[in-house]
N, C-alpha and C positions, 0 to 999 in steps of 0.2 A: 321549720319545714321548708319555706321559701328557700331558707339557704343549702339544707341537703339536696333542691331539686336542681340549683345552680352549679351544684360542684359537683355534681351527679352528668349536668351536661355539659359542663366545659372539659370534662375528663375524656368523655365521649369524642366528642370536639378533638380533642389533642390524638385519642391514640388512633381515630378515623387518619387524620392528618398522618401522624408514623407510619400507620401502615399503606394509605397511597405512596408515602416517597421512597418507602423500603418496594412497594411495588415495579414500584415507576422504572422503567431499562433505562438508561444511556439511550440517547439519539443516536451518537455516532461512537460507539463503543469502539474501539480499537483493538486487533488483536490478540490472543494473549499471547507468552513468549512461546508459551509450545508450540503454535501455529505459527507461526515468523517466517518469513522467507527473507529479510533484513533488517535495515535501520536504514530512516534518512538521515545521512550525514551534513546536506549543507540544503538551506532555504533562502531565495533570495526571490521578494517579490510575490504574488499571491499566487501559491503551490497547497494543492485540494487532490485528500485521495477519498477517492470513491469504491466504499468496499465492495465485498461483493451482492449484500444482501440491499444497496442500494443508499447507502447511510455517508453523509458526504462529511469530510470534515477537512480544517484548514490542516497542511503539515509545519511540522517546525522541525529541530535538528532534535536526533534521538527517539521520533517518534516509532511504532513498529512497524511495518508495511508485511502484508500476507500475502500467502500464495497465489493466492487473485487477488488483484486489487487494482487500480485505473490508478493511473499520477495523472494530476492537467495542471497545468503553468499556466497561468497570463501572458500577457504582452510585456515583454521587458521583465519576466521570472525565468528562474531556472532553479533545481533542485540536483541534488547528485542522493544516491542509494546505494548504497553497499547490501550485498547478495551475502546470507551464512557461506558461500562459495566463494566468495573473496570476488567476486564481479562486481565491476562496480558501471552504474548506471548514469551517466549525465544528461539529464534532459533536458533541453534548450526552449526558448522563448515560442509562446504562442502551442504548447506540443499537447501531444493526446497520447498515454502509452498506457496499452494494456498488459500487466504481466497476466496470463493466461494461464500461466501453471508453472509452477517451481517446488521440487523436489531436492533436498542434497540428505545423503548419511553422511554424517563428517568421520564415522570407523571406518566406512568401505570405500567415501569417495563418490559414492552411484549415485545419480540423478538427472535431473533434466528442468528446463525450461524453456517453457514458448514466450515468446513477447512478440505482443504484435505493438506498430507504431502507426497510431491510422493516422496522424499529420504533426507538423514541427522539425525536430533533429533530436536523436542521441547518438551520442557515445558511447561506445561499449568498449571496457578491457575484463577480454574473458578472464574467470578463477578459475580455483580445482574444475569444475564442468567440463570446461573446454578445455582444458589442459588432459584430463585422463577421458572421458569421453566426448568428441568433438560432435560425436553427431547425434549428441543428446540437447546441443542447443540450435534453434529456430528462431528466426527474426522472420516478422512476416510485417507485409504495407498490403497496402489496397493492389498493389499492383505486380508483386514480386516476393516470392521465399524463398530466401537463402539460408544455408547450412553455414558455420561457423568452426571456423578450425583453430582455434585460441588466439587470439590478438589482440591489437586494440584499432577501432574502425570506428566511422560515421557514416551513418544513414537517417536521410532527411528524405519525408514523405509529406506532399501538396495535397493539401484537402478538395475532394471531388466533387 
């Protein structure tokens, strides 16, 4: 009897246990591909994206990056992103970049992207976006929004 009541509660025991960890989410779930607006390509130094539902997690190379989603670099970091649009993103030491919205069809081509840069530097070399609609991308700082006609530029924005 003793022993049916022990195996009775260690089993208990075990499937309570299965079912919190089968319960349990991810902290900082990532993406899925469906929802993707890129890939980081290169990590150098301590690089953290912060999604959108608030979930922070370190990046490394190949991880996904979404539609919204924050990059922050340390001091002495710097990360690059490549855009499904073939843009690709370099973000410089000490930086803070929100991509705010990113859309591409890769049939039709159509889409758009905001990014704002609230402080640091990036790089940007427009893809298909800026190449077939230029004035579907936006850069925006604390202090200035410019419109984008397909290139490759820097813009570096001082924390206020």
């Amino acid at each position: 009897m003793r022993f049916r009541t022990w195996t009775s509660l260690c089993g208990l025991m075990l499937a309570a246990a299965f079912a919190s960890a089968q319960s349990a989410a991810p902290a900082a779930a990532a993406p899925s591909l469906s929802e993707h607006a890129g890939f980081v390509k290169n990590v150098r130094g301590d690089v953290q994206l912060l999604s959108a539902n608030g979930a922070m997690r370190p990046a490394s190379a190949g991880d996904v990056v979404a539609p919204i989603e924050r990059i922050v670099t340390g001091k002495d970091s710097a990360a690059s992103v490549v855009l499904r649009d073939g843009t690709t993103l370099v973000v410089g030491p000490s930086s803070r970049l929100d991509l705010k919205e990113f859309s591409f069809d890769a049939t039709t081509q159509d889409g758009g992207m905001v990014i704002a840069l609230l402080r640091g530097t990036l790089r940007m070399i427009t893809g298909l976006i800026g190449k077939t609609h230029p004035d579907a991308v936006r850069i925006e700082t604390q202090t200035v929004t410019i419109g984008i006609r397909g290139t490759d530029f820097i813009v570096q924005a001082d924390a206020q």
